[in-house]
N, C-alpha and C positions, 0 to 999 in steps of 0.2 A: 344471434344475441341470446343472452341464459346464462343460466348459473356456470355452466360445464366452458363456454367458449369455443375454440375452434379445438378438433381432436388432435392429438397428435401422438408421439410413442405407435405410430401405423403405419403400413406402410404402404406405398405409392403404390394409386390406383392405373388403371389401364389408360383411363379420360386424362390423368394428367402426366401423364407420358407421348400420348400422342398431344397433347396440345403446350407441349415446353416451349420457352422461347429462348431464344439464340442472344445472347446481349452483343453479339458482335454482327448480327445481320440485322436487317430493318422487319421489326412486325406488322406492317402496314404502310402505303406512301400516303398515309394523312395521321394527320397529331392528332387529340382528341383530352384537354383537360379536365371536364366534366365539374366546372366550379369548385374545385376541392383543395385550391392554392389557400394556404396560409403566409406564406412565404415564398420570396423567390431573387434569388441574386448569384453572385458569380461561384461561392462556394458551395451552397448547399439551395435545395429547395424542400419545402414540409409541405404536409398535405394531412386532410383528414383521414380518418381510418372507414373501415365496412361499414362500418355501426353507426356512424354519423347521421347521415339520413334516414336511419330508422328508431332515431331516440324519440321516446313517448309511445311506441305501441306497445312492448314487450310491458311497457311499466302501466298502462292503461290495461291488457289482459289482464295482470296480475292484482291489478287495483280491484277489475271487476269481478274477479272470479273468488277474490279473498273475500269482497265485501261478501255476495252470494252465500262462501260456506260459510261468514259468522252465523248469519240469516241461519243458515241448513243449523249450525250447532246451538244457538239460542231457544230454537223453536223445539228442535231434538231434547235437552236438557231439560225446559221446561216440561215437555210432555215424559219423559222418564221422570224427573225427581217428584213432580206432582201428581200425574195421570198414572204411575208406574207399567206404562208401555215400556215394557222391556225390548221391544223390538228395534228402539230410537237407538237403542246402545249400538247397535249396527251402523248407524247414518250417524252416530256421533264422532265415533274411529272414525268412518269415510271421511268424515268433512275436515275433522283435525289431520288428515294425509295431507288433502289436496289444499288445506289452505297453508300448513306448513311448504308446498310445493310453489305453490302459488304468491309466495309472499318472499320465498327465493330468488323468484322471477321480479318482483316489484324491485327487491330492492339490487338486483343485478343492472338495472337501467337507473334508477334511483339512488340518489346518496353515496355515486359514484368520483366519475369525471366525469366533463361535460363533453373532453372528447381526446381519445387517445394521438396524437400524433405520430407520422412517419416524418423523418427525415433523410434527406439522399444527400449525400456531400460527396462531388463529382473531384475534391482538391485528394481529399484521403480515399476513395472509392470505399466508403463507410455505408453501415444503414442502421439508422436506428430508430428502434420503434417503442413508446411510450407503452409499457403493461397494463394491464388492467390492474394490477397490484402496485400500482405505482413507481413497481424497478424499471431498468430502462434495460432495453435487447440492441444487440451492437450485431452485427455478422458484415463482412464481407462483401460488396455489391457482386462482385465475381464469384462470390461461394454460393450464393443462394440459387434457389432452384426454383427458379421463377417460370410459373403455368398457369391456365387458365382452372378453377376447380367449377366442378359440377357438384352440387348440394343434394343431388339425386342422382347419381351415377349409377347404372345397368337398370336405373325403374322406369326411364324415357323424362326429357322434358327439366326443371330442375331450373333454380337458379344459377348463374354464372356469375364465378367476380376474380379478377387476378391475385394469384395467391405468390410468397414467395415462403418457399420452404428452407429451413435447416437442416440438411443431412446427416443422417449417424455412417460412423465412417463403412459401414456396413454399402451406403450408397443407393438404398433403398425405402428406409425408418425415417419414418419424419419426427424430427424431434423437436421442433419449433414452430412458428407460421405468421407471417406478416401480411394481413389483408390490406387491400387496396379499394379504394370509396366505389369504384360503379360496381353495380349490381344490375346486370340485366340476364335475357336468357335467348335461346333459338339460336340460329346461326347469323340474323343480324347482331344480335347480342352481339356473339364472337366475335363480329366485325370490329362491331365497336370498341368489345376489350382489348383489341388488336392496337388497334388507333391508339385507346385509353395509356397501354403498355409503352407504346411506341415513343409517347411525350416524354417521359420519366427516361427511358432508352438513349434519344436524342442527347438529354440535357446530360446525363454520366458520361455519354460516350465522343459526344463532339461540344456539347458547351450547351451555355442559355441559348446566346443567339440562336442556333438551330435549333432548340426547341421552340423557340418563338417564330420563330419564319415557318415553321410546319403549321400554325396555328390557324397560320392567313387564309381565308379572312375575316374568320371569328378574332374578335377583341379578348382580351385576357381581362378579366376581372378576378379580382381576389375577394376571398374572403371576408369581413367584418374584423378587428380585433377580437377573436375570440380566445387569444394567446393572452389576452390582457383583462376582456369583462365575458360575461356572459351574453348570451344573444339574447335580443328582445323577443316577444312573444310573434310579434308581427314579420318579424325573419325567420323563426322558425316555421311559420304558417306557409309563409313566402315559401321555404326548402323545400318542405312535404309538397305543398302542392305543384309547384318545378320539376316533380317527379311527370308530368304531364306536360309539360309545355308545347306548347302549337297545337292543343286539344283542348279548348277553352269550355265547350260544352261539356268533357269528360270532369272537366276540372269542376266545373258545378255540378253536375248529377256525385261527386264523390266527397263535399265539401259535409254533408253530415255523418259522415264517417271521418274526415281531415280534421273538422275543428275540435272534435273530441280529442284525437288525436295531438292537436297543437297546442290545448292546456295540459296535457298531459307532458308534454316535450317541457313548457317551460315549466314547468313543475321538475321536470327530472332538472334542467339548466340550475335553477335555483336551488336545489339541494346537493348539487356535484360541488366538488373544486374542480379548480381551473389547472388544466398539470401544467407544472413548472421541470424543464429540464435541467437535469441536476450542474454545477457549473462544470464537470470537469466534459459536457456534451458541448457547453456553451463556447470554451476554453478551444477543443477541437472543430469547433466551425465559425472561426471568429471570421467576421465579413468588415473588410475595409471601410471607413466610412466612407470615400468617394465612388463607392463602385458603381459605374454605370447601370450595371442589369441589376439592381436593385429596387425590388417591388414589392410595397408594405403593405400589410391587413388595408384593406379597404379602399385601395390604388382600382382604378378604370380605366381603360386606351380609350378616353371622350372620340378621339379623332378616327380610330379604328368602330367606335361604334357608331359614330357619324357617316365614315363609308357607307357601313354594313345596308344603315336605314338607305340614304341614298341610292343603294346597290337596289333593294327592293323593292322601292318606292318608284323607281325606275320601269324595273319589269314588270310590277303591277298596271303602270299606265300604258303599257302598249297593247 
């Protein structure tokens, strides 16, 4: 997240050549949706982008560090134009950098979108991804160059998240990039983005149903309409802190760093719009009203989550 966004006009690193994935072979034998369904039915499914789960920090850095240099240039100013410490003119430049920098950052999270969308539409083997500038990116399901990236490639260590690249006909230059919502690292990580990949793979390459039946016997939840309002403050808190789930005491030891965070998220929510796809996207993924695998913002498998508890409620008592 930042002003700059993902790089591109570079060309492919070593990490994401050895870690490509095959769209015609399986990247793992278990699915993995990682709550990130907006949508899902026979023609197309959407999903949120990288950045989704970490709106409110990028905008809370930049809140805090702007506030700071006013502080650093009010107190600077004062003591130059009154005390004539000429040496404030120093820290006056510095502050007016980093809060020009710093306020770049604010409003790259701020006063956006509330959240960029990918679409996959398995009828036309399309994909398209909502910009940060508001245009829409179309390529190919079969042209892109779908790999795992490392955010720290040859320094060790590094976050992980599946990237799909645009090629320049070069075959090498990345001229576009289409992130995908998990974000993890190590080589469980990989695992996971394996799984994560493998969902999205299923559903282009054989249909919903097998992506659904990969799932078993995790329940599919979707999303909120966040296609339609904004998330409330208590779903965003909810998201952030999901980053830990099955870790309940991590999730309180980190909760005075998270709720800072979760007025700062709805504060970005409320000053975004909501992206609207333009109609001739709408036009190309028109979904029948009777279709069976059609599953709306805020759709639950009650009966798959009812398993699941049973399932472990189960094993706990023996």
């Amino acid at each position: 997240m930042g002003p700059k966004g993902f790089s591109t006009n570079r060309r492919l690193n070593d990490y994401e050549r050895e870690h490509r994935f095959d769209i015609k072979k399986p990247a793992s034998d278990k699915a993995l949706y990682d709550l990130s369904l907006i949508k899902f039915n026979s023609t197309f499914t959407e999903c949120v982008d990288k950045w989704y789960s970490m709106r409110g920090f990028v905008a809370m850095a930049g809140a805090v560090v702007s506030a700071l240099m006013i502080y650093l240039i009010c107190v600077s100013l004062y003591e130059l134009l009154f005390k004539g410490y000429l040496e404030n003119l120093a820290l006056l430049l510095l502050g007016a950098v980093i809060l020009w920098w710093s306020a770049k950052f604010l409003v790259s999270d701020a006063f956006t979108y509330t959240h960029y969308p990918i679409r996959f539409n398995r009828k036309n083997r399309q994909v398209y991804a909502f910009r940060r500038n508001g245009t829409v990116f179309k390529a190919g399901w079969d042209e892109l160059y779908w790999t795992i990236y490392n955010t720290k490639v040859g320094l060790g260590g590094g976050d992980l998240n599946v990237m799909g690249h645009l090629m320049d006909k070069d075959g090498i230059t990345v001229k576009e990039s289409i992130g995908l919502s998990l974000v993890d690292a190590g080589e469980a990580g990989r695992q996971n983005l394996r799984q994560f990949f493998e969902f999205f793979r299923l559903y282009m390459e054989e249909g919903p149903g097998a992506a659904l039946e990969a799932l078993k016997p995790t329940p599919l939840i979707m999303l909120p309409a966040i296609d339609r309002q904004r998330e409330s403050w208590f779903f965003g808190w909810e998201r952030l802190t999901g980053g830990m789930k099955g870790l309940p005491l991590l999730q309180l030891l980190f909760q005075p760093f998270l709720l800072p965070i979760s007025l700062f998220r709805w504060i970005v929510m409320r000053t975004s719009k909501i992206p609207q796809w333009p109609q001739w996207v709408e036009d190309e993924c028109r979904v029948e009203p009777d279709d069976p695998w059609r599953r709306e913002p805020g759709f639950r498998d009650e009966e798959a989550i009812a398993a699941v508890k049973a399932t472990a409620g189960a094993q706990s008592n023996r």
